[in-house]
Backbone as ProteinMPNN parsed JSONL, in Angstrom:
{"seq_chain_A": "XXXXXXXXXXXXXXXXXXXXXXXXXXXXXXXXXXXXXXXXXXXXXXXXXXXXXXXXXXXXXXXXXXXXXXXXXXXXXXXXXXXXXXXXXXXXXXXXXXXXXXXXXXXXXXXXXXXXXXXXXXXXXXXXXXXXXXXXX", "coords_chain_A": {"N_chain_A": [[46.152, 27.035, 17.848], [46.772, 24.396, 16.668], [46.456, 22.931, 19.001], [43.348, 22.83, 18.301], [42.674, 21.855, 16.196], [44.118, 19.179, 16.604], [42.14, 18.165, 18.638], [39.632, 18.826, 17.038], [40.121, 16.523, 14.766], [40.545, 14.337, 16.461], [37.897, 14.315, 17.335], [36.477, 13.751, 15.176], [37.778, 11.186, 14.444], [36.831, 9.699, 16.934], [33.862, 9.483, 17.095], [33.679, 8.734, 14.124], [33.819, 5.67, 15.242], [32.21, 5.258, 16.291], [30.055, 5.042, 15.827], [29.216, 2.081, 14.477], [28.12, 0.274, 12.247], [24.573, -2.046, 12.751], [22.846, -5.066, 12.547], [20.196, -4.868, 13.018], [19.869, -2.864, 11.251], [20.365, -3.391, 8.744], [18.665, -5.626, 8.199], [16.259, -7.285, 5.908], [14.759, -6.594, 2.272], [16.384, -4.997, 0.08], [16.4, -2.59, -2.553], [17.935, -1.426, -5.682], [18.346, 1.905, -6.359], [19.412, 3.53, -8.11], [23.06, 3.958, -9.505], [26.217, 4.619, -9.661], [29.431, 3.792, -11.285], [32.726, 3.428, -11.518], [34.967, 2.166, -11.944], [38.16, 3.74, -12.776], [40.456, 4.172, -15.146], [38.744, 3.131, -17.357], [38.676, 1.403, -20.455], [37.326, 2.797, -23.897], [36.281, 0.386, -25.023], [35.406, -1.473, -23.204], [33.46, -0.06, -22.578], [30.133, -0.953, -23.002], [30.275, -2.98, -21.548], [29.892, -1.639, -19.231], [28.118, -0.541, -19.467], [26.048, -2.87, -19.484], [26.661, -4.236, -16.7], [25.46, -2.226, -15.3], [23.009, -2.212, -15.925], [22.318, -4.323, -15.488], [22.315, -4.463, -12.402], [20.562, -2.259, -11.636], [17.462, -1.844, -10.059], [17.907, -4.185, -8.963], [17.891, -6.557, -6.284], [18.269, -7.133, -2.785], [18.724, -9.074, -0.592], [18.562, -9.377, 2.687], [18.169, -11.521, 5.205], [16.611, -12.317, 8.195], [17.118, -14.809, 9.538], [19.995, -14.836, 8.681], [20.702, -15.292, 6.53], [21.399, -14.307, 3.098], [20.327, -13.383, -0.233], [20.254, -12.553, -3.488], [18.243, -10.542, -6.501], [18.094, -10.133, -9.964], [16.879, -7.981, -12.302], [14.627, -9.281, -14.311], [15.495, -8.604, -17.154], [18.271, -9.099, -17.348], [21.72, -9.181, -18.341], [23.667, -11.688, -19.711], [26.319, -12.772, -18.221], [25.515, -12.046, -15.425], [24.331, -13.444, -14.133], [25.688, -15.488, -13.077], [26.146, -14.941, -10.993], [24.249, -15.621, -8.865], [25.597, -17.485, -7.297], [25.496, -15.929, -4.9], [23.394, -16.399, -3.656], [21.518, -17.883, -0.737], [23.768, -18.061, 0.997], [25.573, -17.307, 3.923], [25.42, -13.86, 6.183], [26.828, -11.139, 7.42], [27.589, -8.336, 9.851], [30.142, -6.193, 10.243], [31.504, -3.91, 11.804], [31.208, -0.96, 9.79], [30.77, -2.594, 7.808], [29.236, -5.321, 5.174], [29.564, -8.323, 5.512], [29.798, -10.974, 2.79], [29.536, -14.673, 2.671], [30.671, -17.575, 3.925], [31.697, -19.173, 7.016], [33.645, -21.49, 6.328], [34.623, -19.836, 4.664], [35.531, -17.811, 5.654], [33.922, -15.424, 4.989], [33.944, -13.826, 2.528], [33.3, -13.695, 0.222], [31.649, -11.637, -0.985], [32.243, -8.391, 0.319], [30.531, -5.504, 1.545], [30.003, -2.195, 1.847], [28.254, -0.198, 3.69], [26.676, 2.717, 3.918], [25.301, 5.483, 5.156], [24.194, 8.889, 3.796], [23.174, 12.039, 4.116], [20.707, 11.257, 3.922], [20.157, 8.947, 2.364], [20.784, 5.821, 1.399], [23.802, 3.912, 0.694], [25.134, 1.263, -0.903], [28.391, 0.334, -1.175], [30.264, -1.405, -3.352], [33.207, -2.166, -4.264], [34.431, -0.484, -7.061], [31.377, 0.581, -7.298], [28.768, 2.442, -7.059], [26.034, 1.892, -5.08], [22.791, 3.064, -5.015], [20.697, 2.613, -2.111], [16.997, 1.534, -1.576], [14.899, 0.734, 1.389], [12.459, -2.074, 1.193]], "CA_chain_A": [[45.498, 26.595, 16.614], [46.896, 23.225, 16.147], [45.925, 21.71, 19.266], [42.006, 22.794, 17.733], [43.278, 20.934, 14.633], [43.878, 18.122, 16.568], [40.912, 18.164, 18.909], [38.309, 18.35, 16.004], [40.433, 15.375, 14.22], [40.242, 13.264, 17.545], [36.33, 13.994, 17.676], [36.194, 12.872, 14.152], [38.028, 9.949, 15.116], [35.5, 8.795, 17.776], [32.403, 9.475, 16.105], [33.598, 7.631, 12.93], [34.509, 4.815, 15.186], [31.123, 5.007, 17.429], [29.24, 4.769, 14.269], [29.233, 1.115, 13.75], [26.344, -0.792, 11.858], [23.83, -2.775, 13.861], [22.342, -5.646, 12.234], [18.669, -4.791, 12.497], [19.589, -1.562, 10.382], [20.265, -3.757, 7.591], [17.896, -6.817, 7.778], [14.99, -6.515, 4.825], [14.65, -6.074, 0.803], [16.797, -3.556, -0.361], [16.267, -1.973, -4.138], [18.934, -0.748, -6.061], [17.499, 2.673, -7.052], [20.76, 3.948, -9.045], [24.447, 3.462, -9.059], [27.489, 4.913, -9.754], [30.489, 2.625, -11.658], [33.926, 3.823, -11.253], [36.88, 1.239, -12.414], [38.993, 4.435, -13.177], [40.612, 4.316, -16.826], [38.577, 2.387, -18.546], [39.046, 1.629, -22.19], [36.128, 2.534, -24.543], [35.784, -0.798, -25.29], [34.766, -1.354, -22.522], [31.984, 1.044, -22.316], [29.291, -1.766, -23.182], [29.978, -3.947, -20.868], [29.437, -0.921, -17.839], [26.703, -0.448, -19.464], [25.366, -4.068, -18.945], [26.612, -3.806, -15.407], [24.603, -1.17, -14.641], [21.427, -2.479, -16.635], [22.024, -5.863, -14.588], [22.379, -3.668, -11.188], [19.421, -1.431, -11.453], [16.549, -2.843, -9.74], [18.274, -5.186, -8.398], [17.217, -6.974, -5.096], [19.757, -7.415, -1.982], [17.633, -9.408, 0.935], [19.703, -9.802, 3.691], [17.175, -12.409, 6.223], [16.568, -11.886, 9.935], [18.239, -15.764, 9.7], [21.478, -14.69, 8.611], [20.885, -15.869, 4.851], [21.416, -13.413, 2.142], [20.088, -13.669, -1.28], [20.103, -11.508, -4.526], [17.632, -11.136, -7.606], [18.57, -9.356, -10.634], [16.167, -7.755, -13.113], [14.457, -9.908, -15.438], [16.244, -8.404, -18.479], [19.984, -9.104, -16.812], [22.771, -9.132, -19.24], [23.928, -13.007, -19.078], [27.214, -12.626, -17.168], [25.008, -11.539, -14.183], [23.656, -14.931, -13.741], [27.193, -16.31, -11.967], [26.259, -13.989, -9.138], [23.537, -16.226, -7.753], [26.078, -18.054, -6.231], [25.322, -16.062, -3.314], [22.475, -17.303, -3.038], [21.877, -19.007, 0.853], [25.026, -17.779, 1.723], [25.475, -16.206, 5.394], [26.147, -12.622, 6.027], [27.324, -10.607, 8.945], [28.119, -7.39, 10.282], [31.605, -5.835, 10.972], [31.913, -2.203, 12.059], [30.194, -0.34, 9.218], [30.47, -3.668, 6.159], [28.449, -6.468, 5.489], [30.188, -9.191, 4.868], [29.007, -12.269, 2.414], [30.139, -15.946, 2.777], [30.051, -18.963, 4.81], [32.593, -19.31, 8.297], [34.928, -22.017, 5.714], [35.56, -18.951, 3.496], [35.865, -16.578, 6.235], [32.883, -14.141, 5.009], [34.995, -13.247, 1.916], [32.706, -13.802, -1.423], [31.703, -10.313, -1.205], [32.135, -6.917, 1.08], [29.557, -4.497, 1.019], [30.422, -0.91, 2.955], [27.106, 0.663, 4.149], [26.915, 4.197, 4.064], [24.135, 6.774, 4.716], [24.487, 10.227, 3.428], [21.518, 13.263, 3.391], [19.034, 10.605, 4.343], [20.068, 8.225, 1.687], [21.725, 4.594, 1.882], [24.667, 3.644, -0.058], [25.51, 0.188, -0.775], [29.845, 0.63, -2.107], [31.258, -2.484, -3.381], [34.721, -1.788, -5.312], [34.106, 0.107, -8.418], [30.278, 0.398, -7.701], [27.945, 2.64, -5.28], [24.87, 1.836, -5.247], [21.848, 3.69, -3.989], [20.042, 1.499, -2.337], [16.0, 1.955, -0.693], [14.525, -0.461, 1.621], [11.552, -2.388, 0.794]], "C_chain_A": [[45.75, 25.097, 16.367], [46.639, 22.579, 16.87], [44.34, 21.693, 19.112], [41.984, 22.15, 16.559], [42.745, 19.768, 15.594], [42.823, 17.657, 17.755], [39.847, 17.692, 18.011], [38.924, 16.808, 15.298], [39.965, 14.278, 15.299], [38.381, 13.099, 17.661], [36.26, 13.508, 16.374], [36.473, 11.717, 14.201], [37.125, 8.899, 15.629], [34.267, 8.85, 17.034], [32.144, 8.833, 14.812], [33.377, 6.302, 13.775], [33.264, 4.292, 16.471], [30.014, 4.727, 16.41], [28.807, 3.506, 13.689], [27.318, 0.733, 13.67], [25.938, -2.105, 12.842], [23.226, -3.804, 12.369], [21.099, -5.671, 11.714], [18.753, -3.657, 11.5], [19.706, -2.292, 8.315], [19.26, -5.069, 6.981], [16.646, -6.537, 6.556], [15.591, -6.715, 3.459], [15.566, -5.202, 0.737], [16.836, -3.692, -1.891], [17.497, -1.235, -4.861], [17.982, 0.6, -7.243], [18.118, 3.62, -8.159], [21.99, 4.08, -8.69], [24.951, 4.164, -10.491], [28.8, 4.038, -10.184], [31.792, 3.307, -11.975], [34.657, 2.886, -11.539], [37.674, 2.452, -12.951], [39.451, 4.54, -14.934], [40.429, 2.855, -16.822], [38.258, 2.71, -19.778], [37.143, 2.206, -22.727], [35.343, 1.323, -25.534], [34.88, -1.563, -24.78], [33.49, -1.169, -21.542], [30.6, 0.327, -22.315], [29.443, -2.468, -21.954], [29.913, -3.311, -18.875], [28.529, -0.924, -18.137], [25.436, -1.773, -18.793], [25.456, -4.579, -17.667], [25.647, -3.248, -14.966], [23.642, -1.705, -14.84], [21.037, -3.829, -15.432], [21.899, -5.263, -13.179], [21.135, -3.202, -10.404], [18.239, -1.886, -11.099], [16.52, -4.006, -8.881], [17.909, -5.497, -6.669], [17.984, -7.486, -4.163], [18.354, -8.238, -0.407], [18.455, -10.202, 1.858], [18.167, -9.763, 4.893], [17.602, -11.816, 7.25], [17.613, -12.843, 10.538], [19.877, -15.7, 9.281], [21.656, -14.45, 7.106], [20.792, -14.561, 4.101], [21.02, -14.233, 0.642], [19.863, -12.367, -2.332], [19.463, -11.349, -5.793], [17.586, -9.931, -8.662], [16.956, -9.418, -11.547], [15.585, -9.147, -14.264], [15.336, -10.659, -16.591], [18.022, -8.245, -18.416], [20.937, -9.412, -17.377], [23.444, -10.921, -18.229], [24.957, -13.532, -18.064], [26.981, -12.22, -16.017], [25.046, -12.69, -13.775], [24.203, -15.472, -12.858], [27.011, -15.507, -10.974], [25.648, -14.904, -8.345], [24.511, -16.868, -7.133], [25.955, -17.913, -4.536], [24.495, -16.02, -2.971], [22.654, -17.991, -2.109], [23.121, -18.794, 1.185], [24.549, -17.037, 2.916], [26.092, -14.703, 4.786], [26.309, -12.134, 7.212], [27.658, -9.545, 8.884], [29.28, -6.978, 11.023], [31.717, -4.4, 11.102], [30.635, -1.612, 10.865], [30.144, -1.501, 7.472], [29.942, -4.496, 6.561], [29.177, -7.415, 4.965], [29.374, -10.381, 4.249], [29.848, -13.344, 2.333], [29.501, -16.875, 3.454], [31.677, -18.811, 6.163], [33.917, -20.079, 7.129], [35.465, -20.556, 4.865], [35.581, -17.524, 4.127], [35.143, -14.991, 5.922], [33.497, -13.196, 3.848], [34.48, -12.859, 0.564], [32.086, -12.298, -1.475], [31.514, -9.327, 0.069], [31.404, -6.05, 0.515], [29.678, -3.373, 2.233], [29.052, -0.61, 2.656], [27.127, 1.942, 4.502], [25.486, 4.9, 4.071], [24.519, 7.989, 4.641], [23.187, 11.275, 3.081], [20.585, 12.18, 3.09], [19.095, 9.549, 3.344], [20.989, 7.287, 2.106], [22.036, 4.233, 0.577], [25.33, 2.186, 0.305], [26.755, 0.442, -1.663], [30.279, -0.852, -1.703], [32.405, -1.921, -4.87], [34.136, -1.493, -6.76], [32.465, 0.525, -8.672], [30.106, 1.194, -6.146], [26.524, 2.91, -5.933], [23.68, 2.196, -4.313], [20.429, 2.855, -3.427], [18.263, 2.281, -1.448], [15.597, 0.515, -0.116], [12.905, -0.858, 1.414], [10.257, -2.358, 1.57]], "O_chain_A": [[44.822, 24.519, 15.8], [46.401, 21.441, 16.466], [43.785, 20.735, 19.651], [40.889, 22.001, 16.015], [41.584, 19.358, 15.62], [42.708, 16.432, 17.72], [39.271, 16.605, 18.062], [38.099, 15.895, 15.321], [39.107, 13.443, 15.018], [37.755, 12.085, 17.972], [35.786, 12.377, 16.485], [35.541, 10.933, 14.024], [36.758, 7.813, 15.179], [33.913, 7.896, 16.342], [31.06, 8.464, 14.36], [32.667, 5.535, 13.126], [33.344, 3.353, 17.263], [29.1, 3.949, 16.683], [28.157, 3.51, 12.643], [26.244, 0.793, 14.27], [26.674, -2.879, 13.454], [23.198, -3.277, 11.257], [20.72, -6.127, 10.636], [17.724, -3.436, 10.862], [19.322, -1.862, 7.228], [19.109, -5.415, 5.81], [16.211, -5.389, 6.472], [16.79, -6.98, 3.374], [15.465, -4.406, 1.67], [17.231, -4.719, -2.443], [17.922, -0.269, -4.228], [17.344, 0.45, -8.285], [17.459, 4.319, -8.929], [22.18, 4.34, -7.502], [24.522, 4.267, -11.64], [29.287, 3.486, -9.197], [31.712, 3.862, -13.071], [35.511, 3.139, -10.689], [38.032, 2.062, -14.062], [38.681, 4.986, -15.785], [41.139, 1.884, -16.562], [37.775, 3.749, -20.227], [36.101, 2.032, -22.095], [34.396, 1.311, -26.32], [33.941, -2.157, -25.309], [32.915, -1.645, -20.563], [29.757, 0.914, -21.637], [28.422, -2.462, -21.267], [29.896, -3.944, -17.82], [27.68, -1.28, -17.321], [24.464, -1.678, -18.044], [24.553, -5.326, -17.289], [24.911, -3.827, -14.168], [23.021, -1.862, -13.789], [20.013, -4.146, -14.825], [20.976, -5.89, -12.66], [20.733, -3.454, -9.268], [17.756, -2.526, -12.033], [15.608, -4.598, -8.305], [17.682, -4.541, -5.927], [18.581, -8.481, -4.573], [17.497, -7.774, 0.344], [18.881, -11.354, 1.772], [17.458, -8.837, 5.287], [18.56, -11.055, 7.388], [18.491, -12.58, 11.36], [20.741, -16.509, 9.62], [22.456, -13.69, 6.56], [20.034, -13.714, 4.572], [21.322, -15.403, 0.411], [19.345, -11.319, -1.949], [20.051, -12.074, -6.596], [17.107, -8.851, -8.317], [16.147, -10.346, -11.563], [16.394, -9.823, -14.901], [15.697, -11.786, -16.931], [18.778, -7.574, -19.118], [21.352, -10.387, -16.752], [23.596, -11.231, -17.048], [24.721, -14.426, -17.251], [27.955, -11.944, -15.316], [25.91, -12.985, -12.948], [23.616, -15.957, -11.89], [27.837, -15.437, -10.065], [26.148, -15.181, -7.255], [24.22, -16.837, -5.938], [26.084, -18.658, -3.565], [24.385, -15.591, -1.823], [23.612, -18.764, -2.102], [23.564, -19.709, 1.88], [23.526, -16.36, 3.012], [26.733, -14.379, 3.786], [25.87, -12.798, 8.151], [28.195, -9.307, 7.803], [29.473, -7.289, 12.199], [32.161, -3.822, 10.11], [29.428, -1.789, 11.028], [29.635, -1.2, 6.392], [29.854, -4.796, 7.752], [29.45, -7.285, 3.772], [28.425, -10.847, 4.88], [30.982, -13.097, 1.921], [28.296, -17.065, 3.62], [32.659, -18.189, 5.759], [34.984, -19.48, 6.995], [36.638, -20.372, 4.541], [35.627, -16.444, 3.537], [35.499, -13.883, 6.322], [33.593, -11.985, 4.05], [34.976, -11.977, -0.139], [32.286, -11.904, -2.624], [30.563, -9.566, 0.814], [31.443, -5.745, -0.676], [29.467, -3.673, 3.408], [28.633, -0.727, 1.504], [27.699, 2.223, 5.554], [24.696, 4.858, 3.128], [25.317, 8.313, 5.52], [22.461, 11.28, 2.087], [19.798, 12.198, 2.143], [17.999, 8.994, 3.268], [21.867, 7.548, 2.929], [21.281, 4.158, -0.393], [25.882, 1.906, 1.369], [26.516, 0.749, -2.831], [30.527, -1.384, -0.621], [32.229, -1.478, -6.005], [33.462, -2.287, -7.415], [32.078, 0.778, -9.813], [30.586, 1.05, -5.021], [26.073, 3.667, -6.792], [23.548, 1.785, -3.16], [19.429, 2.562, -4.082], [18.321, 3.349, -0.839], [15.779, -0.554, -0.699], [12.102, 0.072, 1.478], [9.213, -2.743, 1.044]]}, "name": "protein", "num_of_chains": 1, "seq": "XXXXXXXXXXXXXXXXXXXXXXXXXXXXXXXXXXXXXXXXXXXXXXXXXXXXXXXXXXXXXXXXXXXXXXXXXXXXXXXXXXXXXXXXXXXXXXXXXXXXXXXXXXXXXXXXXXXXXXXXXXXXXXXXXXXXXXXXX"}
């Protein structure tokens, strides 16, 4: 029994680890079609300003170029603390195993991580405290 334990673990192993993201799977538009916000205990003070998260989120536009460049365009009606995101605007991005990384080479690809996930035919964009369901355009 336990070396079928650790059999199936070892094939889980490889198959997580054969799994990596390809580049062309992420190039394109992507839509944020609803998301998930998790920071654990938070206050109900709080509670407004997930909300305006989310509101700024939803819709939202992830276009990761064929050239490398990434860019992001928030709803219209985007709660004003969104705004400081464009920064990553024209920034590079890149692929590492199954994340996308955003930056430039001086900052080592660091201004934001984005884990790529598909699950039951859907794609999941998870950045820390946030999963977002994303479709492509």
């Amino acid at each position: 029994m336990r070396a079928v334990l650790i059999l199936i673990m070892l094939g889980m192993c490889i198959m997580s680890f054969g799994q990596s993201l390809e580049k062309r799977e992420v190039v394109g538009k992507w839509i944020t079609e609803d998301l998930v916000i998790d920071f654990g205990n938070t206050k109900s003070k709080d509670e407004n300003v997930l909300k305006e998260l989310k509101k700024g989120f939803l819709k939202s536009e992830f276009d990761f170029r064929e050239n490398g460049k990434f860019y992001i365009k928030f709803p219209y009606d985007q709660p004003f603390f969104m705004k400081e995101l464009v920064f990553l605007n024209d920034k590079n991005w890149k692929v590492e195993q199954n994340q996308i990384k955003i930056g430039t080479p001086e900052d080592e690809y660091t201004l934001m991580h984005i884990l790529f996930k598909r699950v039951k035919g859907k794609t999941y964009f998870i950045i820390p405290g946030m999963k977002l369901e994303m479709k492509r355009e």
